[in-house]
C-alpha positions in Angstrom: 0.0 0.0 0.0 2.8 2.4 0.9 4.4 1.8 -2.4 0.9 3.0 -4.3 0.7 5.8 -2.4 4.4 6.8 -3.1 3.6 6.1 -6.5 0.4 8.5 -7.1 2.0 11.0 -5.0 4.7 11.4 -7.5 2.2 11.2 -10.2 -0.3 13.3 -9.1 3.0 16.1 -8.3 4.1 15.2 -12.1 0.6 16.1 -13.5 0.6 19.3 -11.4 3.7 20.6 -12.5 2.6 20.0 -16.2 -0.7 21.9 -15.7 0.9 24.5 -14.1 3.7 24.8 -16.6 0.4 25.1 -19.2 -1.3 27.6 -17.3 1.6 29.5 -16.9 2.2 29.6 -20.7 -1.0 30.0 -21.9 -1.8 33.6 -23.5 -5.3 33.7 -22.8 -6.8 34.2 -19.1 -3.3 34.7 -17.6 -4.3 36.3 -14.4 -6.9 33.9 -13.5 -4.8 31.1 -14.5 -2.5 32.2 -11.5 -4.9 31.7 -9.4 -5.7 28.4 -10.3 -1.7 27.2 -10.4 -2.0 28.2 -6.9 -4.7 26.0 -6.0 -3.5 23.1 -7.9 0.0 23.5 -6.7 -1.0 24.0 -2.6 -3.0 20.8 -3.3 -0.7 18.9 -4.4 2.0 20.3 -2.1 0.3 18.9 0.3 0.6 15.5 -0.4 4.2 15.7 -1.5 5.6 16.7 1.8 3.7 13.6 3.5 5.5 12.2 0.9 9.0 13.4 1.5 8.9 12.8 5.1 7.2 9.1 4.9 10.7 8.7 3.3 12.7 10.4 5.7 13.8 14.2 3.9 12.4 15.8 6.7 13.9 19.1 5.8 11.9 19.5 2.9 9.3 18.1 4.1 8.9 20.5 6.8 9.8 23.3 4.7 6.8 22.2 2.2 4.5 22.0 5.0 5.2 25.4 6.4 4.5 27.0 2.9 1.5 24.8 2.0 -0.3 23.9 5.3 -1.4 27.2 5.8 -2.5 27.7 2.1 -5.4 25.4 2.6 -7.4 28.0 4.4 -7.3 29.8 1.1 -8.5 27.3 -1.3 -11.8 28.8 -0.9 -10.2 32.2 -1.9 -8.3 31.3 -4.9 -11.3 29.3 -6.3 -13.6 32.9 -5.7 -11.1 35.0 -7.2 -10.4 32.0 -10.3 -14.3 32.2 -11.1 -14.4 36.1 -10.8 -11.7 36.6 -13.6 -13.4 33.6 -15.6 -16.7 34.9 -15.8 -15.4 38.7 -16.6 -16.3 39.8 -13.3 -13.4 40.7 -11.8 -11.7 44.2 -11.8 -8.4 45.0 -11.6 -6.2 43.3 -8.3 -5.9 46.0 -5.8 -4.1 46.5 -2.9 -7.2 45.9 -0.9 -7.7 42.4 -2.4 -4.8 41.5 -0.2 -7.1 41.3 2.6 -8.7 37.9 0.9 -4.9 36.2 1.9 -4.7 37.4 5.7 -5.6 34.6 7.2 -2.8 32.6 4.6 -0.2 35.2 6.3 -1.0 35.0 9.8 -0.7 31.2 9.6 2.3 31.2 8.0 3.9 33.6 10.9 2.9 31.2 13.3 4.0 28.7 11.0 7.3 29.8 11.2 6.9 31.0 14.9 6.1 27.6 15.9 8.9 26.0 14.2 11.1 28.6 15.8 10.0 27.5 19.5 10.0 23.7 18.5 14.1 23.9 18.9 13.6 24.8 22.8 11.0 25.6 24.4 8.1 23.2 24.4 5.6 24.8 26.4 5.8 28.1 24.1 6.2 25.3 20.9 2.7 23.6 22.1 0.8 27.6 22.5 2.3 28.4 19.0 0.6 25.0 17.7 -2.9 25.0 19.4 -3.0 28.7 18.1 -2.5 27.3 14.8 -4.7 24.9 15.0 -7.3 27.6 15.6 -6.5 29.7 13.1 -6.4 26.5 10.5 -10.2 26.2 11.9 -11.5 29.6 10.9 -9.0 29.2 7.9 -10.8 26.0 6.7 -14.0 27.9 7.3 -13.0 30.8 5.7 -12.6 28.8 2.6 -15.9 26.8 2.6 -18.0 30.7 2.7 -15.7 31.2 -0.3 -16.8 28.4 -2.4 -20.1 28.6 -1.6 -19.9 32.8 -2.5 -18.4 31.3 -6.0 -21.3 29.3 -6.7 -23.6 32.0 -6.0 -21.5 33.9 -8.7 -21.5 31.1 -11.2 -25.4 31.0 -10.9 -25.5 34.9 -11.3 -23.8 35.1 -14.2 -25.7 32.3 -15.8 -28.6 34.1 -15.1 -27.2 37.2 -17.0 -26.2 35.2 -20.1 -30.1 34.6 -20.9 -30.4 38.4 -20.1 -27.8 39.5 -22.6 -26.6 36.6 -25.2 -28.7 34.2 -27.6 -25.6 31.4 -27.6 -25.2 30.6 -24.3 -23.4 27.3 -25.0 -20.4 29.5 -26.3 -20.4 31.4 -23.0 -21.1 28.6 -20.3 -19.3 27.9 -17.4 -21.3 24.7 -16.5 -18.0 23.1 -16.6 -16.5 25.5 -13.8 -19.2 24.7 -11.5 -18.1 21.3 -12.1 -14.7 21.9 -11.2 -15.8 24.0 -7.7 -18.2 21.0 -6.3 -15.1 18.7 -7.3 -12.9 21.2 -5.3 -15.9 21.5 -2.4 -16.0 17.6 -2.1 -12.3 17.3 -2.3 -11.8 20.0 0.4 -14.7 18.3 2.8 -12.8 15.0 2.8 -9.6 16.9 3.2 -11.1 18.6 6.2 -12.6 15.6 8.2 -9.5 13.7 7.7 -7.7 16.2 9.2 -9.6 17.2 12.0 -10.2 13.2 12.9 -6.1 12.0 12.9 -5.7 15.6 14.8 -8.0 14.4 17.7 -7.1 10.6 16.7 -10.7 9.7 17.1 -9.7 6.9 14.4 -6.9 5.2 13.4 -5.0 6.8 10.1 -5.9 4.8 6.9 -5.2 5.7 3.5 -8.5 5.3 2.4 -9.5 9.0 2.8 -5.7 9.9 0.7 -6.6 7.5 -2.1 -9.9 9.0 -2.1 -8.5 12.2 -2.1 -5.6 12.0 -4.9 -8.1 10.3 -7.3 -10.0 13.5 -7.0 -7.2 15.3 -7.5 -6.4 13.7 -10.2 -9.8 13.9 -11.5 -9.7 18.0 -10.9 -6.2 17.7 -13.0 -7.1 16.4 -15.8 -10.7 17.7 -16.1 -9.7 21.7 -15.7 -7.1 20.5 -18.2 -9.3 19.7 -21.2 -11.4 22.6 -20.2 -8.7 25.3 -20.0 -7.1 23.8 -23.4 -10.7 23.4 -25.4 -12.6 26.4 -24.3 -12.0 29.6 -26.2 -11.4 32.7 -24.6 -14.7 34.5 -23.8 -13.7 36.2 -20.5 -12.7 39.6 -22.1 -16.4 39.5 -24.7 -18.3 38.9 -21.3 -16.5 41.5 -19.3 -17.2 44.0 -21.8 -20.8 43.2 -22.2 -21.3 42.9 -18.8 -19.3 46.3 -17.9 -21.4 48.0 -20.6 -24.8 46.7 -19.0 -23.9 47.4 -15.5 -22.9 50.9 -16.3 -26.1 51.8 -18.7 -28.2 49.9 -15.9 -26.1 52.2 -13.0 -27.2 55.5 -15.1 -30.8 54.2 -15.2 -31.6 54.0 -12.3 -30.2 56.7 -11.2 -32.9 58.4 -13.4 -35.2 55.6 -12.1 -35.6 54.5 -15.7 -37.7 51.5 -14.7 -40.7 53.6 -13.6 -39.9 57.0 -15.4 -37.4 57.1 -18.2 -39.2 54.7 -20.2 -43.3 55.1 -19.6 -46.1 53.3 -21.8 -46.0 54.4 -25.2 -42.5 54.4 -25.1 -42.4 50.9 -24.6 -45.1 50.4 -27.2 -43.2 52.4 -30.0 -40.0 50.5 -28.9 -42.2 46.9 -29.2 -43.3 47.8 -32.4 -39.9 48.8 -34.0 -38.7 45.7 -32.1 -41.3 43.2 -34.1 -40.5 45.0 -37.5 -36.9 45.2 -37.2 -37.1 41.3 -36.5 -39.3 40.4 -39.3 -37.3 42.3 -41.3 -33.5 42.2 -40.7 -33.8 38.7 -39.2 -31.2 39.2 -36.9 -31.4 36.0 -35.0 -30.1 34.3 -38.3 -26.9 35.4 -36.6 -26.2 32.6 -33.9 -23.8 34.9 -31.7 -26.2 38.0 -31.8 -26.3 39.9 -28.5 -28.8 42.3 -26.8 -26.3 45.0 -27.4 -25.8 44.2 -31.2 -29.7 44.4 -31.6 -29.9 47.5 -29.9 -27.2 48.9 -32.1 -28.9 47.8 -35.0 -32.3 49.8 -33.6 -30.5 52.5 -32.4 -32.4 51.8 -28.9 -30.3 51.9 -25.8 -29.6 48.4 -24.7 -31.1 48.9 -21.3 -34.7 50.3 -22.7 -34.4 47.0 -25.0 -33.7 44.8 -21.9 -36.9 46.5 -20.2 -39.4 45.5 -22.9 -38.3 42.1 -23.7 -38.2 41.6 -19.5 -41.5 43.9 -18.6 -43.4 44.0 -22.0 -42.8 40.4 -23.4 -42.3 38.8 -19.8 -39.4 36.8 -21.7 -34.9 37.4 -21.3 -33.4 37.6 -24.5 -32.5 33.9 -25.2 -35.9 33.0 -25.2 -36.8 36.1 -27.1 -34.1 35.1 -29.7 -35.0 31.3 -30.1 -38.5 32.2 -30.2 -37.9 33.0 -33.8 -35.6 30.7 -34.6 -37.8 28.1 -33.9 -40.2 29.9 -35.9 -37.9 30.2 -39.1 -37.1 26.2 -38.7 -40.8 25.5 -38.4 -41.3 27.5 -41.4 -38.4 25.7 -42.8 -39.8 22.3 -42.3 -43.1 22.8 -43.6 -41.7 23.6 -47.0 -42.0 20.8 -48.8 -38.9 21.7 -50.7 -36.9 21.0 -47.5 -37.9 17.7 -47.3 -34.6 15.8 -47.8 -32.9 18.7 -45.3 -31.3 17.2 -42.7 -32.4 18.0 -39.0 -28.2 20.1 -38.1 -28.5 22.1 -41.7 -32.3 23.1 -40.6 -30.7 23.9 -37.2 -28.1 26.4 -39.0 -30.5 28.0 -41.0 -32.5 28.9 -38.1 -29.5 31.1 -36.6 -28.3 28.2 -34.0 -24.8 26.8 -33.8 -25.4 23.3 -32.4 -27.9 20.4 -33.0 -28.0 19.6 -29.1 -29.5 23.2 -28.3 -31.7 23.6 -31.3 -33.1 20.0 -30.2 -33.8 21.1 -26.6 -35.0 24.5 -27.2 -37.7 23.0 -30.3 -38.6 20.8 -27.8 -39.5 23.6 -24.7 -41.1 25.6 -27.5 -43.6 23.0 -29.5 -43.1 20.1 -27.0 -41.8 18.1 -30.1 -38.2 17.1 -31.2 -37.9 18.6 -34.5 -37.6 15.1 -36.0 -41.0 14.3 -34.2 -42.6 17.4 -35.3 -41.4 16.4 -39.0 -42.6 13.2 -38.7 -45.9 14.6 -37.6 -46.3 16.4 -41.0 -45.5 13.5 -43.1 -48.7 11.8 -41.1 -50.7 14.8 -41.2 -50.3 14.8 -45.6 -50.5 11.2 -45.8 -54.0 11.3 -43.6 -55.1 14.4 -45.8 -54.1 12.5 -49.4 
């Protein structure tokens, strides 16, 4: 057993030093790919000093544990601040952000405090650890408010792609919130075991480390294919989003809502709205945004926003695929089409993937497209 842990110890460190070699390099998200090396790399550290003194290099070992002990109670932290700059929401690193990694520096003064007093005095040595030990508590705690803050954040901002984006697929971080309840399970384990061989209320097995590492693993290679795959969206999204906030900050300081934009305004903008789409067809284009519409209109995005939320009780992704599905239902009933397969129909209609255009026909005419297809071939051969 001691020989398989030694073993995926050194793998899981290989694997970490790859990603974070990759991360490092990469052009694109460089600043929240920091953040993430971090987490990885404390992770991972972790396990590597166990490691090195199972096999008798203390010295590193305890040099390792002073730097990345401590950095557990900011796992919650670095995942926060990794889904801030992911999802465009992040501004620019302050000197006041350094309050997020207090707790980190206090513990790693008493870190090196406690290794100080462990040459002589034990008394002062065994104050030094229970106050870490405390600390580690509200560190570990610290981190779990983070994660679940980052979830919160992840569901926000899926909320506000429906607001602002007709392809949401392009822009979705499903895969991130993936990644965090990894990182939350991964960090509960890591927690209990801790606590439990601190108190010894059980006996240590490597259960909960096997456990552990294959999650790691799991987190390594998963954010890997992720962070390689996915294109870079975060600057689009932060400049949509930036643009929103600041046309939605000036309206209600005007209290647009209730007084910048009354009744018959809304009406006139509905009607230009329903002509413009008839006529342009701009949902042909699968990446359209709110803010390309209302450039097209020449409507302020956050008047636009208003009608399609107050008016048509509807956020602009269903607006958008609302006529989509209308041009492939119109597309499907031409008898001309007939031979069209089901992905070309889908691209005609102004969406970008077979899977969405599949679930959204479905929510819309409670049919598959295939099914509603099928439906008019019965319907002509019942008529003929």
């Amino acid at each position: 057993m001691r020989s398989l842990m030694d073993f995926l110890t050194i793998f899981v460190v290989a694997q970490t030093s790859l990603l974070v070699f990759i991360l490092f390099v990469m052009k694109r998200n460089k600043k929240a790919n920091v953040f993430f090396g971090l987490f990885i790399a404390i992770l991972s550290l972790n396990y590597f000093s166990m490691f090195l003194h199972g096999n008798e290099f203390d010295l590193p070992a305890l040099i390792i544990t002073i730097f990345s002990l401590p950095g557990i109670s900011i796992i919650g932290v670095l995942i926060y601040l990794y889904t801030l700059n992911m999802t465009g929401t992040a501004g620019k690193f302050r000197l006041k952000d350094l309050a997020h990694f207090v707790i980190y520096i206090v513990l790693l003064g008493v870190s090196f405090i406690g290794w100080y007093l462990s040459k002589g005095n034990p008394d002062k040595f065994l104050f030094a650890k229970n106050f870490f030990l405390l600390l580690m508590g509200v560190g570990l705690t610290n981190s779990l408010v983070y994660i679940i803050i980052s979830f919160l954040n992840l569901r926000k901002y899926n909320n506000n792609l429906e607001k602002y984006f007709s392809d949401i697929d392009r822009y979705d971080m499903s895969w991130l919130k993936k990644l965090t309840a990894l990182s939350l399970l991964f960090f509960i384990i890591w927690n209990a075991e801790f606590w439990i061989l601190y108190f010894e209320l059980i006996a240590r097995k490597p259960f909960g480390l096997l456990l552990n590492m294959g999650l790691l693993l799991i987190i390594i290679f998963s954010s890997a294919y992720y962070l390689i795959n996915k294109p870079d969206i975060t600057s689009e999204t932060k400049e949509m989003l930036d643009e929103l906030e600041v046309e939605k900050e000036k309206s209600e300081k005007e209290k647009y809502a209730k007084q910048n934009i009354d009744d018959i305004m809304k009406k006139e903008y509905l009607g230009r709205i329903r002509k413009y789409m008839d006529t342009e067809k701009p949902y042909l284009n699968e990446n359209v945004t709110i803010k390309d519409l209302a450039s097209g209109m020449d409507i302020p995005s956050h008047h636009l926003s208003i009608v399609i939320n107050d008016v048509l009780n509807m956020n602009f992704y269903t607006f958008i695929n609302e006529y989509r599905i209308k041009e492939a239902i119109k597309i499907l009933n031409d008898p001309e089409n007939t031979d069209a397969n089901i992905l070309s129909i889908a691209y005609r209609s102004g969406f970008n993937s077979k899977s969405t255009f599949n679930s959204v026909f479905k929510k819309i005419t409670h049919k598959t497209p295939s099914e509603y297809r099928n439906s008019l071939s019965n319907t002509s051969e019942l008529a003929s």
